[in-house]
C-alpha positions in Angstrom: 0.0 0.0 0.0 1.1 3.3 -1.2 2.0 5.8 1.6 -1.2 8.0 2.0 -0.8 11.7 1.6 -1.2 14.7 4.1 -4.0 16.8 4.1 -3.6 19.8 7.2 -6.3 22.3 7.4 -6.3 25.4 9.6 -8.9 26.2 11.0 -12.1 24.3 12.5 -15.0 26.7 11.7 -17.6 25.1 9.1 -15.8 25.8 6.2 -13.1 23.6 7.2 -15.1 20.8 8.7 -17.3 20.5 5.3 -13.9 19.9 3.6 -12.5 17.3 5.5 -16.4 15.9 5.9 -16.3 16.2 1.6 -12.7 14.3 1.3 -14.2 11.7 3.2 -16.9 11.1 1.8 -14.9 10.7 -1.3 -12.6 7.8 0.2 -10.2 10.1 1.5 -10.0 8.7 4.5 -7.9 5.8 3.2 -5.7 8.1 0.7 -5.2 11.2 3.6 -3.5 11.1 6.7 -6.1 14.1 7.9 -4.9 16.7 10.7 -7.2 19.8 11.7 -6.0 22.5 13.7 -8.5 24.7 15.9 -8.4 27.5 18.2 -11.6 26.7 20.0 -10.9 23.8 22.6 -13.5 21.8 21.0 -15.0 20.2 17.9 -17.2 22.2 14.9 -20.2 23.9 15.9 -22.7 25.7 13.7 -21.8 29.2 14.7 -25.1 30.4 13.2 -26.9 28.6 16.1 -24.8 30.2 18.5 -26.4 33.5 18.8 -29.7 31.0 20.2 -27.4 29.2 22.8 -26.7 32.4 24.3 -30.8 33.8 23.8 -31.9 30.3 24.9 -33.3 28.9 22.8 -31.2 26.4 21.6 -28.6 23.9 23.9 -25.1 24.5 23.1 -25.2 20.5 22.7 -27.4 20.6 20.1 -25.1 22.9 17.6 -22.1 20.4 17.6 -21.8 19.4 14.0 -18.7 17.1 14.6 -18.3 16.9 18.4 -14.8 15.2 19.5 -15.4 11.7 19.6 -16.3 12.2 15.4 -12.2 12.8 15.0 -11.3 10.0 16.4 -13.8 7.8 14.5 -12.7 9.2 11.1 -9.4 8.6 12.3 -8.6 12.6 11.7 -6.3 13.6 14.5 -7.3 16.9 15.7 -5.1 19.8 17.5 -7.9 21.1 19.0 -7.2 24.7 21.3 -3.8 25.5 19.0 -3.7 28.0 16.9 -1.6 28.2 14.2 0.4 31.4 14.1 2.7 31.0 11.1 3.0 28.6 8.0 5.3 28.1 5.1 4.1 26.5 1.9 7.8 25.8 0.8 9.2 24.5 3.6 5.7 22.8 4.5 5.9 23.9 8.0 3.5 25.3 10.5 4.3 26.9 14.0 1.3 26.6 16.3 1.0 28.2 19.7 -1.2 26.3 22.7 -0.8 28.1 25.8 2.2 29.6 26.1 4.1 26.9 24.5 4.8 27.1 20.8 5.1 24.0 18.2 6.0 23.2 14.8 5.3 20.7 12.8 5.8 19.3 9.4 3.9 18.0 6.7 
């Protein structure tokens, strides 16, 4: 089996989660090792739906479009509370700060 291909996306707002959700549903899953980087210390939400959590009308439970556990399942491993603070293309590098520590990684 051919080594599988990296796919890194920044950023976990919807945008981001309907790619990775459209790769898989391609096959990606077993072509793309998948990593996902996100501010937020949690998985997607429908940030449309948030204004209702905060009015009420709607439980914050009920606007997680890919809640944690999904990641794992898909076998996407998620770097979720980092944010990525500086990337190069050519060098295929990211630096990502959590806390106060900063990382780098490759792809």
């Amino acid at each position: 089996m051919a080594e599988k291909q990296k796919i890194v996306v920044v950023g976990n707002g919807m945008a981001g989660a309907r790619f990775v959700e459209e790769v898989l549903s391609l096959g990606g899953q077993d072509q793309y090792d998948i990593t996902v980087f996100g501010e937020e210390p949690y998985g997607n939400y429908n940030r449309i739906l948030l204004s209702g959590v905060l009015a009420g009308t709607h439980d914050a439970k009920d606007i997680f479009i890919n809640p944690l556990p999904w990641y794992e399942e898909n076998d996407i491993t998620l770097h979720a509370g980092v944010r990525v603070i500086a990337s190069t293309e050519s060098r295929r590098r990211l630096t990502a700060r959590a806390g106060f520590s900063c990382h780098t990684t490759s792809w």
